[in-house]
DRENLUMKE-198731 format. One record per residue (C-alpha): x, y, z; residue in three letters. Coordinates in steps of 0.2 Angstrom, whole numbers, padded with zeros to 4 digits, always signed. Example, Ala and Ser with C-alpha at 12.3 -4.5 7.8 and 13.67 -1.06 7.14 Angstrom:
# residues 2
+0062-0022+0039ALA/+0068-0005+0036SER/
This chain:
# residues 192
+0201+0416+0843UNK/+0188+0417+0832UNK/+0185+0426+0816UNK/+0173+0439+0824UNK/+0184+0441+0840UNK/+0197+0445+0829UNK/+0188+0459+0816UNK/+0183+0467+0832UNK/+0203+0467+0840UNK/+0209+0473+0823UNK/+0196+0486+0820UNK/+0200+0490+0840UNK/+0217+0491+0836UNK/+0216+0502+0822UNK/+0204+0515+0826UNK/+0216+0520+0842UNK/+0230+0521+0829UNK/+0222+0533+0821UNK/+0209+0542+0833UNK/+0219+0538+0851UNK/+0208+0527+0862UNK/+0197+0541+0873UNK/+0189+0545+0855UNK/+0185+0527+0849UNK/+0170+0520+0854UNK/+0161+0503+0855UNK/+0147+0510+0838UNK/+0166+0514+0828UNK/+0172+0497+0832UNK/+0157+0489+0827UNK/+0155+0498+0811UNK/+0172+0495+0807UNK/+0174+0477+0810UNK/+0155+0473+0802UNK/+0146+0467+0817UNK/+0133+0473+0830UNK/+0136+0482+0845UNK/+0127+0467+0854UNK/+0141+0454+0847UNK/+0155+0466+0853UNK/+0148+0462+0870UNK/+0146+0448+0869UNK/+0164+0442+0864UNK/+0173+0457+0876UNK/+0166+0463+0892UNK/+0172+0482+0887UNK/+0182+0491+0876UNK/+0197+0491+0885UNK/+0194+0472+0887UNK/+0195+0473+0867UNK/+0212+0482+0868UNK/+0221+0468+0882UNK/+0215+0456+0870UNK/+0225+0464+0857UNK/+0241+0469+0863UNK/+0241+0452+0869UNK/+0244+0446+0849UNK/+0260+0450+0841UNK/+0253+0457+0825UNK/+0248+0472+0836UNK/+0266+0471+0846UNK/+0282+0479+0838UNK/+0290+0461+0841UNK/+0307+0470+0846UNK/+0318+0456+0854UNK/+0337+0457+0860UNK/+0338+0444+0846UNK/+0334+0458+0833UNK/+0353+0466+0838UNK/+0363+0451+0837UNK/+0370+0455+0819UNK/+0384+0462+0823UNK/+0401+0466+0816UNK/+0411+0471+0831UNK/+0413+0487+0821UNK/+0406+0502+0830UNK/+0400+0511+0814UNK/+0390+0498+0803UNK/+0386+0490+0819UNK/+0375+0506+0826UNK/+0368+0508+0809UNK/+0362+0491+0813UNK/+0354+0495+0828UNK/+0345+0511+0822UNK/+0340+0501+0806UNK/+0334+0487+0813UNK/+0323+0497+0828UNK/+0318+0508+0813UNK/+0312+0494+0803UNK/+0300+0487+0818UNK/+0293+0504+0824UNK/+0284+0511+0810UNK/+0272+0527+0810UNK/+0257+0515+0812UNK/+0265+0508+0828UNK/+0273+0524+0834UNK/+0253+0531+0833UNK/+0246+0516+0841UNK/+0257+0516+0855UNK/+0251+0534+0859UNK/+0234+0530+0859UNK/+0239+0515+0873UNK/+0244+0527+0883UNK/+0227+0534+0888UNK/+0225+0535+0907UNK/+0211+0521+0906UNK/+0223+0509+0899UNK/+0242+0514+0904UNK/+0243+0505+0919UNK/+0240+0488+0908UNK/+0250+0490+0895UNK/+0264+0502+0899UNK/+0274+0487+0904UNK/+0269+0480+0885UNK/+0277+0496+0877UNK/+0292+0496+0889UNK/+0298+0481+0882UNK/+0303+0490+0865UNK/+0317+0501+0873UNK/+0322+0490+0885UNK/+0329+0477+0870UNK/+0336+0491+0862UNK/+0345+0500+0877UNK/+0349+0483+0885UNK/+0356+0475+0869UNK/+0366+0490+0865UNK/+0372+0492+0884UNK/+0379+0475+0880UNK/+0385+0476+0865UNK/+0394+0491+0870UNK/+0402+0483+0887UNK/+0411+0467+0872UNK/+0415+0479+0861UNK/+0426+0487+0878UNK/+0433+0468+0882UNK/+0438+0468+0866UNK/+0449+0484+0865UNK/+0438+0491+0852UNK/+0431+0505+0864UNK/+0437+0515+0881UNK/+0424+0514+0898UNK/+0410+0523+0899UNK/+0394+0521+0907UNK/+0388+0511+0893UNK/+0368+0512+0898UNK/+0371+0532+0896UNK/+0379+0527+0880UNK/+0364+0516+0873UNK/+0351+0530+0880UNK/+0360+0541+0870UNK/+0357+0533+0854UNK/+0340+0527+0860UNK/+0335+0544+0863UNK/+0343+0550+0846UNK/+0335+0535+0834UNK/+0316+0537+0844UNK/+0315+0555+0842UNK/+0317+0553+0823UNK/+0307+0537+0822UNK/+0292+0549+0833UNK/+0294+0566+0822UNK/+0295+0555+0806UNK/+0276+0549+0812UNK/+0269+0563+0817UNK/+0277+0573+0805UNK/+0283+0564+0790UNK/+0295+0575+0780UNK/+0286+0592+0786UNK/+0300+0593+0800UNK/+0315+0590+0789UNK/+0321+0585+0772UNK/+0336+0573+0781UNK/+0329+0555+0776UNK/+0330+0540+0787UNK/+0346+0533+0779UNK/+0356+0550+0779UNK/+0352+0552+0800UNK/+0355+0535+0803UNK/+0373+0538+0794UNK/+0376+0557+0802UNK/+0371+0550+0819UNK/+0384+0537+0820UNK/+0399+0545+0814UNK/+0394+0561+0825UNK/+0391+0546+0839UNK/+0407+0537+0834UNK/+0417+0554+0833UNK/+0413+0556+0850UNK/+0416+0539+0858UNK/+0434+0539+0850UNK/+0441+0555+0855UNK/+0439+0552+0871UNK/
């Protein structure tokens, strides 16, 4: 990729962060990434070309991988913490707005299998962690996938509030919900 190429990706990329892809146009890109309007067609047959391009590159990816849960304990409590952290650390406001402005209509059917790929290592990395901590005695049966849903659900509503909202929602920080979550989680799990 050239050095052109890229300032037009990145200031693609950006501008539907912030403005949501419907409102960016082709004269914003080009403002923003120094070029003119001609050389953006020439590099990309269209906007949504621009925006393929860049979910493509990992900088523009929350590059959330089953390997990012694999420090574990094999203790319930730290072990969620973990998991909430580590999904916390890699989906940041920025993230969390650009992944709304992919899903536009003109783009969703490209790259909703990109933005899938996030929950799935969550839910399918907790799902089995969640079945070894059973073989190892250290949890009863349940349906595990509804488990990880569970604490999916709970860690992506505050990571999508915190972005949308920051602290205008609630004064509970990220540290104190990850913490409150798992012991009400844990609670739960062991007074089955």
């Amino acid at each position: 990729m050239d050095e052109t190429s890229q300032k037009i990706i990145d200031a693609t990329m950006s501008l539907i962060r912030d403005k949501g892809y419907v409102a960016t146009t082709t004269k914003d890109i080009a403002r923003l990434a120094g070029v003119n309007e001609c050389t953006l067609f020439r590099k990309f047959q269209n906007k949504k070309d621009i925006v393929l391009h860049g979910v493509s590159q990992e900088k523009w990816r929350a590059h959330v991988t089953p390997e990012l849960f694999q420090n574990v304990q094999w203790e319930l409590e730290p072990d969620l913490e973990m998991f909430m952290n580590a999904y916390m650390d890699k989906i940041t406001p920025d993230f969390v707005n650009l992944s709304i402005g992919l899903r536009a209509p003109q783009l969703y059917e490209e790259t909703a299998s990109m933005i899938m790929k996030v929950p799935q290592a969550f839910i399918s990395s907790l799902t089995e962690y969640f079945r070894k901590m059973k073989e190892l005695g250290k949890i009863p049966h349940y349906d595990f996938e509804s488990l990880a849903m569970t604490v999916f659900s709970s860690t992506f509503g505050y990571t999508f509030l915190n972005a949308s909202f920051g602290q205008n929602l609630t004064d509970v920080g990220r540290e104190e919900f990850i913490k409150n979550s798992v012991k009400i989680f844990v609670n739960g799990i062991v007074q089955k």
